[in-house]
C-alpha positions in Angstrom: 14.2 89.1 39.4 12.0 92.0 37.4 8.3 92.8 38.0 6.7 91.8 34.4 4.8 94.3 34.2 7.0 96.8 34.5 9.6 94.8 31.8 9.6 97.3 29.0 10.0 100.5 31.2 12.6 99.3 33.4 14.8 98.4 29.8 14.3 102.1 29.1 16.3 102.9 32.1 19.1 101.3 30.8 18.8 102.7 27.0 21.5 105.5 27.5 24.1 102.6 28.8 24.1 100.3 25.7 26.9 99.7 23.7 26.9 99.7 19.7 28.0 95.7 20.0 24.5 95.4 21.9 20.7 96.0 20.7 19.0 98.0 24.0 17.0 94.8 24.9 20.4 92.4 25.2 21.8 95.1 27.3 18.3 94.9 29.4 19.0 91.4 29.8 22.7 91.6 30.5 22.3 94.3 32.9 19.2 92.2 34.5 21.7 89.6 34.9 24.2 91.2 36.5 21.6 92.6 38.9 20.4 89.0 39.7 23.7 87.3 40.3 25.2 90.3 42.0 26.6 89.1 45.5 25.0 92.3 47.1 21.4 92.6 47.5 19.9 94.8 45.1 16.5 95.9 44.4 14.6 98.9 42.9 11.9 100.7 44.2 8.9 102.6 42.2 8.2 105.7 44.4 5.4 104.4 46.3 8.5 102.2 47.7 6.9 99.2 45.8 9.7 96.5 45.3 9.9 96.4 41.5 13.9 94.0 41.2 14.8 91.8 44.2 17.7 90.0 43.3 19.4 86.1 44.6 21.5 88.4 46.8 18.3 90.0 48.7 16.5 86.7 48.9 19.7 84.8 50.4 20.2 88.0 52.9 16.6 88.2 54.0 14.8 85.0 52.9 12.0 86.2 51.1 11.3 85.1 47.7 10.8 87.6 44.9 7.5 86.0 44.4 6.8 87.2 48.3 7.9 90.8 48.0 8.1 91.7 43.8 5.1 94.8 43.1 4.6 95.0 46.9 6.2 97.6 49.8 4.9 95.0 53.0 7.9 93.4 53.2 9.8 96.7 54.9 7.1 96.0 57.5 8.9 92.5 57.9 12.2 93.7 58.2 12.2 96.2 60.5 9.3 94.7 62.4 9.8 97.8 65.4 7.6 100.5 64.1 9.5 103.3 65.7 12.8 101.5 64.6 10.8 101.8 60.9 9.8 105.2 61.3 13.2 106.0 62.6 15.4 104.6 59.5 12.5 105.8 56.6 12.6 109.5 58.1 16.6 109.4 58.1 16.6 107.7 54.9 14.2 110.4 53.1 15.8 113.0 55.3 19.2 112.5 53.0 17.9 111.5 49.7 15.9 114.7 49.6 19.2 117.0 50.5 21.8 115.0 48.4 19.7 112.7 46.1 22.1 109.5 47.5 23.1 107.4 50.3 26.1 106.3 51.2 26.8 103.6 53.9 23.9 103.9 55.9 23.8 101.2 58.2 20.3 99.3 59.6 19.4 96.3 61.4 16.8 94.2 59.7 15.3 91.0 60.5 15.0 88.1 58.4 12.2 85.6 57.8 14.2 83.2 60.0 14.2 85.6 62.1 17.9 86.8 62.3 19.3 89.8 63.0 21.6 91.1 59.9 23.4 94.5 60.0 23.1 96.1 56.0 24.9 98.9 55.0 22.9 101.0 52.0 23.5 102.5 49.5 21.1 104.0 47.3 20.8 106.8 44.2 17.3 108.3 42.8 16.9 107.1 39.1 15.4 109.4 36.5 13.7 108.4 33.3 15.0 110.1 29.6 13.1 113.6 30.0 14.3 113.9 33.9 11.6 112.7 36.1 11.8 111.0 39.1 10.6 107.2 38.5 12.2 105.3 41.9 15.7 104.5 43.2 18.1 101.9 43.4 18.6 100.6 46.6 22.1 98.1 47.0 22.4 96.5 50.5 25.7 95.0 51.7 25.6 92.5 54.5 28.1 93.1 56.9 27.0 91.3 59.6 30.1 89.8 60.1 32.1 92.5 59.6 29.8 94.4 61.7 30.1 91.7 64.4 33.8 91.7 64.2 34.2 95.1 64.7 31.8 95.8 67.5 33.5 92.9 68.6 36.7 94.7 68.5 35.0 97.4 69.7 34.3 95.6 72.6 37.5 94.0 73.3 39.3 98.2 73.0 36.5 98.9 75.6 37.7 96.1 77.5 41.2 96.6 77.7 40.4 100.6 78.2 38.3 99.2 81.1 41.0 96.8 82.7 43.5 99.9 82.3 41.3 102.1 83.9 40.5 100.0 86.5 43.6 97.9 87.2 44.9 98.6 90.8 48.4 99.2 89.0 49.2 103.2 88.3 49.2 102.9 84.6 49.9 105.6 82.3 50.9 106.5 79.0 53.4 109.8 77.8 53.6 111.3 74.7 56.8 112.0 72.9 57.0 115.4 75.1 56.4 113.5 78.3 53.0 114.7 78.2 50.5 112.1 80.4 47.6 111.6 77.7 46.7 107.9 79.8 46.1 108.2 83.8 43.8 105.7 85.4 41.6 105.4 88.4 45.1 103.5 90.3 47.2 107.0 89.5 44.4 109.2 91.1 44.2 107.1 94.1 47.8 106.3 94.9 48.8 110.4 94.4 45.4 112.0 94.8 46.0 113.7 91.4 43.0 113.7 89.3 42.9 112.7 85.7 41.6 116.5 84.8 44.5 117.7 86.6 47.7 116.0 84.9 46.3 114.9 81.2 48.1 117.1 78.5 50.9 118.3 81.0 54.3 117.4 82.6 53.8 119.0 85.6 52.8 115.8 87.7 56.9 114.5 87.5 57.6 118.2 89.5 54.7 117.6 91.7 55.7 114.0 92.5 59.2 114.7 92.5 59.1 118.0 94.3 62.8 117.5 95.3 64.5 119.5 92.3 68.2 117.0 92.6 66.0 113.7 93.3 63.9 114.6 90.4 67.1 115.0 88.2 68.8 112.2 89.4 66.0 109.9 88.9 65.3 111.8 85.3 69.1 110.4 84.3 68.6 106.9 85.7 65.8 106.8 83.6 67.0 108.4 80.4 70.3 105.9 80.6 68.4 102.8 81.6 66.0 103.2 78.6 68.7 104.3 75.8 70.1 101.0 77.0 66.9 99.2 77.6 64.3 100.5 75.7 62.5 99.6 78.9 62.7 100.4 82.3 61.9 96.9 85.0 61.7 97.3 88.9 62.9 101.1 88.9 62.0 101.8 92.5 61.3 105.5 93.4 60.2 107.8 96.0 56.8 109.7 95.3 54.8 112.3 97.1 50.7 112.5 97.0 49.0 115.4 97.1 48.6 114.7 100.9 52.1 115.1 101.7 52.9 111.3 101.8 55.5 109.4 101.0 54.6 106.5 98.3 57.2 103.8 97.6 57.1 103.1 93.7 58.0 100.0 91.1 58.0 101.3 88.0 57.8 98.9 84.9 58.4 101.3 81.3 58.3 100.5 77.6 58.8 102.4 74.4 55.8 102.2 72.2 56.8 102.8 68.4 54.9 102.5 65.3 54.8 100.6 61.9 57.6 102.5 60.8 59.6 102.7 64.1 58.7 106.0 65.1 58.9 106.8 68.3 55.3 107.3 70.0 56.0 107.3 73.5 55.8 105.5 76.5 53.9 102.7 78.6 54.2 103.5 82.0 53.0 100.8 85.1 53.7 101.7 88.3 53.5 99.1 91.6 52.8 101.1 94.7 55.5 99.0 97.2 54.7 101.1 100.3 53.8 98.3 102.0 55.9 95.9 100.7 58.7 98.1 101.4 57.8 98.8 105.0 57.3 95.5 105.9 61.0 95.0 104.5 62.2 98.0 106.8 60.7 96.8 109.7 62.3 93.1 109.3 65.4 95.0 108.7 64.9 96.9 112.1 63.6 94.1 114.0 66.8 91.8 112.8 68.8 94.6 113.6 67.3 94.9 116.6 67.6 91.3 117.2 71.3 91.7 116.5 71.8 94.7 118.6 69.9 92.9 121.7 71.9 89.7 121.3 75.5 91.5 121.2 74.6 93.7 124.4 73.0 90.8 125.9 74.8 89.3 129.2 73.1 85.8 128.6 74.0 83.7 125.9 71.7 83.5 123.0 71.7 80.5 120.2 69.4 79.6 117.7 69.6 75.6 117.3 67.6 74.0 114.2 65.4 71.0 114.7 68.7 68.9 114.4 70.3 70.6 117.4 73.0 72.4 115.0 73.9 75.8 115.8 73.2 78.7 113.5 73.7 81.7 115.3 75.7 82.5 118.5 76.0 86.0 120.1 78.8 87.3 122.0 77.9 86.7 125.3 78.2 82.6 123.9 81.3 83.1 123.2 82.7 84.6 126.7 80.7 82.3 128.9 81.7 79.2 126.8 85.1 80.5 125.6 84.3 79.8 121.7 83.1 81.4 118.6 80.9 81.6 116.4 83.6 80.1 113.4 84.2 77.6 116.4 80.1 76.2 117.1 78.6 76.5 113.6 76.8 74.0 112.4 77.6 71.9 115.1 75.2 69.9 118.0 75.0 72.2 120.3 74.2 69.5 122.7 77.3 67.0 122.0 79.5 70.3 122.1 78.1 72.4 125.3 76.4 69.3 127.3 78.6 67.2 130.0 75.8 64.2 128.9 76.2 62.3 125.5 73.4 63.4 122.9 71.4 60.0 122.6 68.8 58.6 120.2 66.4 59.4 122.8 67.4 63.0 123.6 67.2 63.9 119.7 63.6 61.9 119.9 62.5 64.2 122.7 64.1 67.7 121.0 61.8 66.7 118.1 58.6 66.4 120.1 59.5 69.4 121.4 59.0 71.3 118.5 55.8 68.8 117.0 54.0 68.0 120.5 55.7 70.8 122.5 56.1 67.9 125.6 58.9 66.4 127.1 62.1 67.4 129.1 62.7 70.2 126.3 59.3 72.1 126.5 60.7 73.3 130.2 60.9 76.9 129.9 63.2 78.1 132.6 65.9 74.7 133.7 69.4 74.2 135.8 71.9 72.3 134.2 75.3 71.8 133.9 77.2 72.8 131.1 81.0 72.4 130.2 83.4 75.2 128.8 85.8 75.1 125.9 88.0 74.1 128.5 86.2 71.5 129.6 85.3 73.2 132.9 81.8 72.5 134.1 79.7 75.2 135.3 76.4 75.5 136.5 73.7 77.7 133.6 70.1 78.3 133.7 68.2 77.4 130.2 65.3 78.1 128.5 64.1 77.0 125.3 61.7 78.7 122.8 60.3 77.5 119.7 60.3 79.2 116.9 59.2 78.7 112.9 61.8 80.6 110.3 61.3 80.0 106.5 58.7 77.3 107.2 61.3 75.3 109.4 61.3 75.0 112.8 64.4 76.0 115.3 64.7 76.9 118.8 65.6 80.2 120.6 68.0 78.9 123.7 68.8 81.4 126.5 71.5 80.7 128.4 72.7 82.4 131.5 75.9 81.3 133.6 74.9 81.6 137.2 78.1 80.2 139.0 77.9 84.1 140.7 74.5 83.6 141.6 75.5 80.0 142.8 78.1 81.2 144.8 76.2 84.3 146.4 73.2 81.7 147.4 75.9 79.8 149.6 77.1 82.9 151.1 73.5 83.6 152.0 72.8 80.5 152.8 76.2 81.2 155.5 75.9 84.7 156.3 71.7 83.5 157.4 73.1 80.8 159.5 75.1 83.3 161.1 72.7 85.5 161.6 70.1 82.5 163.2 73.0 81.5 165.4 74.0 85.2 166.4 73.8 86.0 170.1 73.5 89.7 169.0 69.8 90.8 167.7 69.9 91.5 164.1 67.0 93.1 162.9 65.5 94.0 159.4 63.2 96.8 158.8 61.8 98.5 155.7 62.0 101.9 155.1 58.3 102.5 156.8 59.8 101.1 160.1 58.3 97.7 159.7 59.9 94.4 161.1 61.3 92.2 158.1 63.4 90.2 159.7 63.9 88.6 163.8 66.6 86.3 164.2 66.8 84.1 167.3 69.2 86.5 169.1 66.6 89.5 169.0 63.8 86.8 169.9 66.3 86.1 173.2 67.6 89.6 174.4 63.4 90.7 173.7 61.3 87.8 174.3 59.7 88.0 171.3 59.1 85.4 168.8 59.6 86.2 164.9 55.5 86.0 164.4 54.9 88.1 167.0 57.1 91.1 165.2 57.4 90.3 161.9 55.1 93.4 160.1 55.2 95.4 163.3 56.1 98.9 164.1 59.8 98.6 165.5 59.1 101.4 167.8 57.0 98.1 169.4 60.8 97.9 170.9 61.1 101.6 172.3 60.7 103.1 175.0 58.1 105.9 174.5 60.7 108.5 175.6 63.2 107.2 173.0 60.9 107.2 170.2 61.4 110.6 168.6 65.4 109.8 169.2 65.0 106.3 166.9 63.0 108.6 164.5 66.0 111.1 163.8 68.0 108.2 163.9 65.9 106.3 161.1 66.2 109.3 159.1 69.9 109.6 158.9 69.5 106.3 157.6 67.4 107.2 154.5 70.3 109.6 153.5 72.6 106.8 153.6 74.5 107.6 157.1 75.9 104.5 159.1 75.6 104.7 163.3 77.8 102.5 165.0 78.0 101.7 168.8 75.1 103.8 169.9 74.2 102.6 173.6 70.0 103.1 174.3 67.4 101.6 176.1 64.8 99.3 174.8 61.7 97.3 176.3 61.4 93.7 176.4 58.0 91.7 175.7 58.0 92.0 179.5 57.5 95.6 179.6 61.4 95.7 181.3 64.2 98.1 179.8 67.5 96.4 178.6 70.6 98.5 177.7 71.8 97.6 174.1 74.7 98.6 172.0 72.9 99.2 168.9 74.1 99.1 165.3 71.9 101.2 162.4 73.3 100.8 158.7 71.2 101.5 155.5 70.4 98.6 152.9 70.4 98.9 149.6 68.5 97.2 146.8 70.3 96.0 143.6 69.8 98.7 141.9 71.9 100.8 144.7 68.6 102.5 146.0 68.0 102.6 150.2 65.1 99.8 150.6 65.5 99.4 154.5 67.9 99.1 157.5 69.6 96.6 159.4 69.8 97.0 163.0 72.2 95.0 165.3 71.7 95.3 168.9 74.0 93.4 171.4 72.8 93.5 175.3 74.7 95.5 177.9 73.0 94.7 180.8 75.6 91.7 181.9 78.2 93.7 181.1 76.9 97.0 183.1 76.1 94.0 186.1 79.5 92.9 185.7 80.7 96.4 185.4 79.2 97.5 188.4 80.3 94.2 191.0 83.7 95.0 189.6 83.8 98.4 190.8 82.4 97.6 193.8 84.6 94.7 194.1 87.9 97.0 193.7 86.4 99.6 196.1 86.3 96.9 198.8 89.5 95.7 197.9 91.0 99.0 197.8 89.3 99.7 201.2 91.5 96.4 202.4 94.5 97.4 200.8 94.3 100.9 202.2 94.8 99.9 206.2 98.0 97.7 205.4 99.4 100.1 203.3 99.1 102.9 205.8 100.7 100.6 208.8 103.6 100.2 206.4 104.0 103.8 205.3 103.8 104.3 208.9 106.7 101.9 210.2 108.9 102.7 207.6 108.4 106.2 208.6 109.2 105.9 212.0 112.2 103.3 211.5 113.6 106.0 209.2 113.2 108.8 212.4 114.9 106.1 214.7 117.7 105.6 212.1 118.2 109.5 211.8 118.4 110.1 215.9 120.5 106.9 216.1 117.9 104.9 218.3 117.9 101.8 217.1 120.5 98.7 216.5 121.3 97.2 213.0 119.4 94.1 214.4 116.3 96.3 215.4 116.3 97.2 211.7 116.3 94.5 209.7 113.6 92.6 212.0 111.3 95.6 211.3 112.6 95.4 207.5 111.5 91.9 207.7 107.9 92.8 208.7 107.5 95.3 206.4 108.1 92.8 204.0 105.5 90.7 204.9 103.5 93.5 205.1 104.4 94.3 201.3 103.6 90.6 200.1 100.2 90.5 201.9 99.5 93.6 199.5 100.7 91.9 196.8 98.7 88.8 197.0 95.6 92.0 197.3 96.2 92.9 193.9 96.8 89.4 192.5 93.2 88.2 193.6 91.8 91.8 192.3 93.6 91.4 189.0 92.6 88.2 188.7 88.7 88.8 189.2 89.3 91.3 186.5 90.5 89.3 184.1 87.9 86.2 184.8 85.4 88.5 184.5 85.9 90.6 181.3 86.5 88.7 177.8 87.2 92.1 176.5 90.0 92.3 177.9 93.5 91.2 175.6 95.8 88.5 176.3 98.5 90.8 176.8 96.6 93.0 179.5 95.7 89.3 181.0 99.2 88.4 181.2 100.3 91.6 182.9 97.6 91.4 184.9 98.6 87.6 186.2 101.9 88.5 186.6 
């Protein structure tokens, strides 16, 4: 669309562009035409910036007719409705025109009558009329909204993916062709405490991670022949160190980047920190190493038993206490193979509530049983049960410890204490403080106490006060591990009175070898020394009777032998006295018979030999 009014003048500017074929007014009107149809928005502007062509292109782009905007400069006002905006583009706009006469792809927002937002891109030349002076300028606007849109969208989605690359909690990177790092993210800086000022344009970061100069070569080749292979490097785990001094464990995930034409640009490099991941692996290592190492040293028997009561693991101790191995058990009931009862319906019932309700017989922690060897033979085990979840399944954890030692120990306890209740000798335990442990009925009878009037007293409760430092010494040889046997002393009775004693000290020891206490056995004397003494004084009066009979026949003989040496007496005088002598000699003998045989009634010490001797 032309102004009218300005018809004839604006056919001049078009005089110097007509062909021979064309009078200047058809090429006016084929020139207008072109202008009007044009697909991009044209117009031309007097230079008071009135509007003088506005073209189908301009009204389709902004909305306004040419009737609304032909001879008039308001409609700028319209489409850039932000006055500083306005001011903004017309002082850029005049700005260029006045340095280089044109402008080239200048890009504004305007606003149409609809009220949309349309991004134009301008071009526009001063025109000159035949003698050189300035009469307007051309003005062509190209709507590239949606090229605008698409490009600012793209422009969004690069600042996007820059954004999730920066800020992606994966160490990503990217090398040049010189393994130059011209990509390091937030990730990078955080997991080696390099900043991105400090490694971009360089190579140095590989001797600073890798400070080791063989690890760094040897990781460099696995690398190098991985990707010649490859083109791409997947799961590479490495060792890194920070700038803190510590130890990173590293995934690495690589690819070659190349362009249109295959040319090598470089490389994408994501890297998984694995620290964590990895220590968590090295301490499940450990701790089923551990596990391993406990269960081959351990003296109990240690099986793990799924929910179906099948064996899947049995240490060495199960195989010497139930003489079978592991090839033998696996897989199988442990209850049908190690139990002397048959495994029923009802026992599999109750091993399963064991593990869902954690009741019935199973949930005891700590049982007796009995339990059979390969053999066959039965022995007597302690068991405890544990439950235990292991890939999301659950099995139990069974203990087992053969206590036939401990079983047979118990009875010889259960003997050796029903020896010591029924001992007529005192047997006494103390602890290493001198406190009473122990009072069997033998002490309770040779001192008259009972065993809750001693029990946590001061044995020197049982000493004389003049024998107390003596028990003290003795006590201490004791604590260095010295035995005293037969040691006769004095003690008091709950009476006050003194008893003799043969007493007995011998150190006891805990399990662990170490001195805990004493033992103290103590037998009475003071029958014997009664017995003792009524014997002496029982041979002294029998030795006073033997002495008179013994004399008168020393005597006879003696003066039968003076009568036989003078010749005073008759072979008939002789042998009467012989005879008497004789009876003299057997009433001696029957003496020492009675004597020998108090002795012997009186002393159990004394052997049966000596008692047949004696009675002889």
């Amino acid at each position: 669309m032309v102004n009218p009014g300005k018809e004839t003048k604006i056919q001049g500017l078009f005089k110097k562009e007509s062909g021979k074929r064309l009078n200047t007014g058809e090429m006016a009107h084929f020139l207008e035409s072109i202008i009007t149809n044009a697909k991009l928005w044209m117009s031309f502007l007097d230079l008071k910036g009135n509007i003088l062509i506005w073209n189908l292109a301009a009204e389709e782009i902004t909305g306004y007719s040419g009737d609304e905007v032909l001879g008039r400069n308001t409609v700028w006002q319209l489409l850039y409705p932000d006055p500083e905006y306005r001011k903004q583009v017309t002082k850029t706009i005049v700005d260029i025109i006045s340095k280089e006469k044109y402008l080239e792809n200048f890009e504004t927002c305007v606003c149409t009558k609809q009220g949309d937002l349309k991004r134009i891109s301008w071009n526009t030349r001063e025109m000159k009329d035949d003698v050189g002076n300035r009469i307007g300028y051309i003005v062509i606007g190209d709507d590239i909204t949606e090229i605008a849109g698409a490009k600012q969208e793209l422009k969004r989605f690069a600042e996007f993916r820059e954004s999730i690359i920066i800020n992606a909690k994966l160490w990503m990177m990217f090398l040049d062709k010189n393994n130059n790092v011209t990509l390091w993210n937030k990730a990078a800086e955080e997991i080696t405490g390099y900043t991105t000022d400090e490694v971009i344009g360089n190579a140095k970061i590989w001797k600073w991670i890798y400070p080791d100069e063989q690890y760094r070569r040897q990781i460099t080749k696995k690398i190098i022949d991985i990707i010649q292979n490859k083109k791409y490097l997947e799961n590479f785990e490495t060792r890194v160190l920070t700038k803190q001094g510590q130890i990173r464990e590293i995934s690495w995930n690589t690819r070659e980047l190349t362009g249109d034409n295959e040319e090598h640009l470089g490389y994408i490099v994501v890297g998984n920190d694995i620290t964590d991941k990895v220590r968590a692996k090295n301490e499940i290592k450990e701790r089923e190493e551990l596990f391993h190492g406990i269960a081959a040293a351990a003296n109990e028997a240690i099986v793990l038993i799924d929910q179906n009561g099948l064996i899947q693991f049995w240490n060495a101790a199960a195989e010497r206490i139930f003489n079978m191995t592991s090839a033998d058990v696996m897989q199988k009931n442990f209850f049908s193979l190690c139990s002397i009862d048959p495994y029923t319906e009802e026992d599999k019932n109750a091993f399963n509530t064991f593990f869902t309700a954690n009741t019935g017989p199973f949930t005891d922690r700590q049982r007796e049983m009995k339990l059979k060897r390969f053999s066959g033979d039965i022995f007597p085990a302690e068991l405890s049960l544990s439950p235990v979840q292991i890939h999301g399944a659950w099995s139990a954890i069974a203990i087992i410890r053969d206590i036939s030692e401990r079983k047979k120990a118990e009875k010889q306890r259960v003997i050796l204490s029903e020896i010591v209740k029924s001992s007529s000798d005192a047997i006494i335990g103390l602890a290493q403080d001198g406190r009473i442990i122990s009072w069997n009925l033998g002490a309770k009878k040779i001192f008259g106490y009972s065993q809750g009037e001693v029990i946590g007293q001061n044995f020197n409760l049982l000493i004389p006060p003049d024998k107390i430092e003596e028990q003290s010494e003795n006590l201490e040889k004791i604590t260095k591990g010295e035995h005293i046997s037969h040691y006769e002393t004095t003690v008091v009775e709950k009476s006050g009175d003194q008893r003799v004693i043969d007493l007995a000290i011998s150190p006891v020891k805990d399990s662990e070898g170490t001195i805990s206490g004493a033992s103290f056995i103590a037998r009475d004397l003071t029958r014997e020394k009664k017995l003792t003494r009524e014997i002496i004084t029982f041979i002294k009066e029998t030795a006073m009777r033997l002495k008179t009979p013994v004399e008168v026949v020393e005597q006879n003989i003696a003066a039968l032998l003076e009568d036989l040496e003078n010749g005073e007496t008759d072979r008939h005088e002789l042998a009467l006295q012989l005879r008497l002598q004789v009876k003299n000699m057997e009433q001696i003998r029957r003496n020492l018979r009675d004597l020998n045989a108090a002795i012997v009634e009186n002393f159990e010490e004394v052997s049966p030999a000596s008692k047949k001797f004696l009675s002889e």
